[in-house]
Structures are given as C-alpha cells and as structure tokens.
C-alpha positions as CSV (number, residue, x, y, z in Angstrom):
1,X,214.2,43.7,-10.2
2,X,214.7,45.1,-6.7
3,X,212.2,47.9,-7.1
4,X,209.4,45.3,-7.9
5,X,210.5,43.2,-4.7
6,X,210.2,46.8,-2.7
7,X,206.7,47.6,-4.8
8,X,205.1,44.2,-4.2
9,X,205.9,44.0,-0.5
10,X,204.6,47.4,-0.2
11,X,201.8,46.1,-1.7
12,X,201.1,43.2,0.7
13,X,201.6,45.5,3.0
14,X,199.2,47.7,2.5
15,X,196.8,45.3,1.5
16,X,197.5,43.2,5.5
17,X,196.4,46.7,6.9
18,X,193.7,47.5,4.8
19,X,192.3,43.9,5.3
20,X,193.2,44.4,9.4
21,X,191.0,47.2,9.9
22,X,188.1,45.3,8.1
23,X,188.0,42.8,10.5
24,X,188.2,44.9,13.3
25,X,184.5,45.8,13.0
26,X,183.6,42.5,13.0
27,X,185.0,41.7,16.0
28,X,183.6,44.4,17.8
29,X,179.7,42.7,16.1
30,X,180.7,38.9,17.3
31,X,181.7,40.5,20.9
32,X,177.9,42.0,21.4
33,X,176.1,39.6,19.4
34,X,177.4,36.7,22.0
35,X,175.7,38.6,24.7
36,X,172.7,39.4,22.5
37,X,171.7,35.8,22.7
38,X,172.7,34.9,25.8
39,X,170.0,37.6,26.5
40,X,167.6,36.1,24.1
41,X,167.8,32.6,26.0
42,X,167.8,34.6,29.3
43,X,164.6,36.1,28.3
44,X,162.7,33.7,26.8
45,X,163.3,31.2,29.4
46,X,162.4,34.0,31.9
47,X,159.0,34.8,29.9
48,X,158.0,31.2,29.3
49,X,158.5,30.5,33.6
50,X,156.1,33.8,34.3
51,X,153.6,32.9,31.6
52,X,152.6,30.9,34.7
53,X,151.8,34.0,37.2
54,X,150.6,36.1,34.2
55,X,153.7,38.6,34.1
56,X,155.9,38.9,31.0
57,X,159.0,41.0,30.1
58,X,159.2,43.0,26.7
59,X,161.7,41.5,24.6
60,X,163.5,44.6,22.6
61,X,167.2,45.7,22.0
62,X,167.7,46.9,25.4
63,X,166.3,44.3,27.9
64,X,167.8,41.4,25.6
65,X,171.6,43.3,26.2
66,X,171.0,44.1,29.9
67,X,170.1,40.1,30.2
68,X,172.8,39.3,28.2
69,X,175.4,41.8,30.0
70,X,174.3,41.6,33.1
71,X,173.1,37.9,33.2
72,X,170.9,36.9,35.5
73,X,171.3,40.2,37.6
74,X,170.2,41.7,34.8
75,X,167.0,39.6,34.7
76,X,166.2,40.7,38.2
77,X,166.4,43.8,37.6
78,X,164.2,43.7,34.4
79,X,161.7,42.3,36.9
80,X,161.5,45.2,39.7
81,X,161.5,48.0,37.3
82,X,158.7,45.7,35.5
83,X,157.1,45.2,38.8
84,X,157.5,48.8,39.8
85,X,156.2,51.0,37.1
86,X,152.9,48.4,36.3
C-alpha cells in the first residue's frame, strides 16, 4: 500500500513538471504576441493617417514588433529610415 502512495505521487509529480515546461512556451508566445498587435494597431492607424500625404509604411514581422516594442518611438523611427532611404 505504501509503495503505490510513493509511485502515484511520483507520478503526479512528474506529470506537474512535464505539464510545467509545456506551458512555459506558451507564455513566452502570449508575451510577443501582445506587442505584435499593439504594433498592428500602431501601424495601421499610422498607414491609414499618411494615406493622406501619399507615404505608407510596410507592414511585415519586423516593423509590426518595433511598433509594438517600441511604441510610438518606434513609429517615428519607422518613418525617418522610411523617409531616409526613399
């Protein structure tokens, strides 16, 4: 009777930790993905107020983390290197 007490806590045990480091992963997607569309907003926001001078800013992996990293900072920043190398 004891040694199936000891084998089934051992087996909770190991299944906490196993199911610990699966979720672990996760967290590290929910903690970029917040900023993802934060920089998606950012962006598409920014692109629809420029659609009135004519100027735009691509919308790909990088500039939607640096807006949504860097905020509105970011944003600026998109804008002189757009401004810059056109």
């Amino acid at each position: 009777m004891e040694w199936n007490l000891l084998i089934i806590g051992a087996t909770v045990f190991a299944g906490v930790f196993f199911l610990a480091g699966l979720f672990k992963p996760l967290g590290l997607l929910i903690k970029l993905a917040i900023p993802a569309v934060t920089g998606v907003i950012l962006l598409s926001i920014c692109n629809f107020i420029l659609g009135f001078l004519n100027m735009h800013l691509a919308v790909n992996f990088f500039t939607i983390l640096i807006a949504g990293i860097l905020q509105v900072p970011g944003i600026i920043m998109l804008l002189i290197i757009n401004q810059w190398f056109t």
